[in-house]
C-alpha positions in Angstrom: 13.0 12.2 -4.4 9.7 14.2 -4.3 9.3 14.6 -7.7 5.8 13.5 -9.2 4.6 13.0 -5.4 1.8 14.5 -4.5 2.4 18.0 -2.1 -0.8 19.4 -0.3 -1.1 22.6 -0.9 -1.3 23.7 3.0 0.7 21.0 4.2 4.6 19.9 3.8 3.5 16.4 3.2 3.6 14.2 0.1 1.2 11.2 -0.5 2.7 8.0 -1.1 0.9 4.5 -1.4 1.9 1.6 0.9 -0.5 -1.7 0.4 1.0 -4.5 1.8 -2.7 -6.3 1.4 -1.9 -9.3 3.5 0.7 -10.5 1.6 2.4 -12.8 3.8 4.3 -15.9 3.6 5.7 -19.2 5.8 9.1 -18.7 6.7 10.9 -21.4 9.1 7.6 -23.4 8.9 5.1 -21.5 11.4 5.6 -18.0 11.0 4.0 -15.4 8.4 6.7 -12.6 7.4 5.9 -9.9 4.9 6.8 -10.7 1.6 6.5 -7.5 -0.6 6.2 -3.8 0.0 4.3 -2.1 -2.7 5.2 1.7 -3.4 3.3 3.6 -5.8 3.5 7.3 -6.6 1.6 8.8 -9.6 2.1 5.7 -12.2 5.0 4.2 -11.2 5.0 1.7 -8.9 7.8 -0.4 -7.2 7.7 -3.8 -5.8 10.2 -5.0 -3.4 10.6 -8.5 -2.6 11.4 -7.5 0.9 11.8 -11.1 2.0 14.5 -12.1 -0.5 16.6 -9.0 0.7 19.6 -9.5 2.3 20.0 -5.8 3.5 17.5 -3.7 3.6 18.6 -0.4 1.6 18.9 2.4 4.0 17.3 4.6 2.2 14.0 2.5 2.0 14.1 2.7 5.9 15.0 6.7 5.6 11.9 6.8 2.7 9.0 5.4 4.8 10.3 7.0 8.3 10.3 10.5 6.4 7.3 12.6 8.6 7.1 14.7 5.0 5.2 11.5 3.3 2.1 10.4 3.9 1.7 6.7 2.9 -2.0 5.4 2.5 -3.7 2.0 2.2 -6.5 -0.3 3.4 -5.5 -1.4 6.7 -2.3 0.1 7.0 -2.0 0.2 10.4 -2.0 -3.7 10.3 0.3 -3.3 7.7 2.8 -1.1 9.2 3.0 -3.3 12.4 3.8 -6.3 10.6 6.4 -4.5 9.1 7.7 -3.3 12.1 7.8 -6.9 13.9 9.1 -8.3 10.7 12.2 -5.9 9.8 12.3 -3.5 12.2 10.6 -0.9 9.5 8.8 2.2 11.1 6.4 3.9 8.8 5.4 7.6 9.4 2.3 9.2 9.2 0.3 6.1 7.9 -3.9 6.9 6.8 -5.7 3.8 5.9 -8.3 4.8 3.0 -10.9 3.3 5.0 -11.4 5.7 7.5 -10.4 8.6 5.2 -13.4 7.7 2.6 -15.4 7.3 5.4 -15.1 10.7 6.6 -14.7 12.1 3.9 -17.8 10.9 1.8 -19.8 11.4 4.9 -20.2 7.2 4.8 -19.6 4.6 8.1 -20.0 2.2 5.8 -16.9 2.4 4.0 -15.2 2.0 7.3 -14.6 -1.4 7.0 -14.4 -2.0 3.0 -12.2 -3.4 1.3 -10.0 -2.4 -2.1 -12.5 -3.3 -4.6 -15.3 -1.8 -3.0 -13.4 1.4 -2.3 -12.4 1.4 -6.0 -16.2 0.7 -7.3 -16.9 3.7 -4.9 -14.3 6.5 -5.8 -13.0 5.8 -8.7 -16.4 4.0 -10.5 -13.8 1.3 -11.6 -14.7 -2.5 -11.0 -11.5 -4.2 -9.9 -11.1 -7.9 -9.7 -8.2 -10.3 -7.9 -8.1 -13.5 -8.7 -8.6 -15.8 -5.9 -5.8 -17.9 -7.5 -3.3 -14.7 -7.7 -4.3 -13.9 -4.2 -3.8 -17.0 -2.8 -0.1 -17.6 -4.8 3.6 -17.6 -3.5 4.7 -14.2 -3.1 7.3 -15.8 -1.5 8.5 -17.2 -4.9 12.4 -15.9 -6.2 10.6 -14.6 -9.5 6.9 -13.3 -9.0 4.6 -14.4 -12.1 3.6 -11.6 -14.5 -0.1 -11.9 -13.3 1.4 -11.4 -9.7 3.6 -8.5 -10.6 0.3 -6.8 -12.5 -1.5 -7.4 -9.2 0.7 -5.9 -7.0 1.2 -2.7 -9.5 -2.6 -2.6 -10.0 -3.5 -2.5 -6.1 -0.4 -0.2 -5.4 -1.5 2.4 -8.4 -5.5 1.7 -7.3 -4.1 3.1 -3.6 -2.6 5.6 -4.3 -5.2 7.5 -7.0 -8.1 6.7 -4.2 -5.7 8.6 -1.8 -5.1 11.5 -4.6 -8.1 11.7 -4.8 -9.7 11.9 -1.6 -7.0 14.5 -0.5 -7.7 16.4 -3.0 -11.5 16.3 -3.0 -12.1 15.0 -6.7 -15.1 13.0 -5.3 
């Protein structure tokens, strides 16, 4: 399962990317569940429309409660709560990319940024979303390609910031 994940080299951990970026949706009229959980490792990415699952797979459960895998993303911590309260999904060893870059780069500011801003600053990339993708029904049976390209794109943009900042190619 580790194959093509990132191992540090003085560490028995592996970096995996987890952005759930707020995408939540109405279910039962009041309440906002998690819709999708983004994975990412090297260039492969998987998008699982948690919400439509009947069962969560076992081994998705075993994945993200493995203490070998480290699973990075902007706000994860938020994240990995609303995961928890939503499915009953516990995350190990979560590090948002915030606080990372921050001390990293030697930088409070970056702190409190956001994807784009973390990908203009790392990875010298501009990266855009759509207010109308952001805003769109991940709740949907059958996400739309530009949806399924956004998801991949903030999953993949995760997980190279984390490579990289792990591995000090700043």
């Amino acid at each position: 399962m580790a194959t093509g994940i990132y191992q540090n080299d003085d560490e028995e951990t592996y970096t995996v990317t987890f952005p759930a970026d707020d995408i939540l949706t109405t279910r039962g009229g009041d309440a906002n569940f998690t819709a999708l959980v983004q994975l990412c490792v090297d260039q492969r990415c998987l998008i699982f429309q948690i919400i439509h699952a009947d069962v969560i797979p076992d081994e998705l459960s075993e994945f993200l409660s493995d203490e070998r895998f480290r699973f990075v993303g902007v706000g994860i911590d938020a994240d990995v709560a609303k995961l928890e309260e939503d499915y009953e999904l516990t995350v190990a060893n979560p590090v948002d990319l915030r606080v990372l870059a921050s001390e990293k780069m030697d930088r409070p500011e970056l702190s409190t940024a956001g994807l784009a801003t973390l990908v203009k600053e790392i990875m010298g990339l501009r990266m855009s979303k759509p207010r109308h993708i952001r805003a769109s029904e991940w709740d949907r049976e059958r996400l739309t390609l530009h949806q399924i390209k956004c998801a991949c794109a903030d999953a993949f943009a995760s997980f190279e910031i984390g490579r990289r900042l792990f591995y000090d190619e700043i």
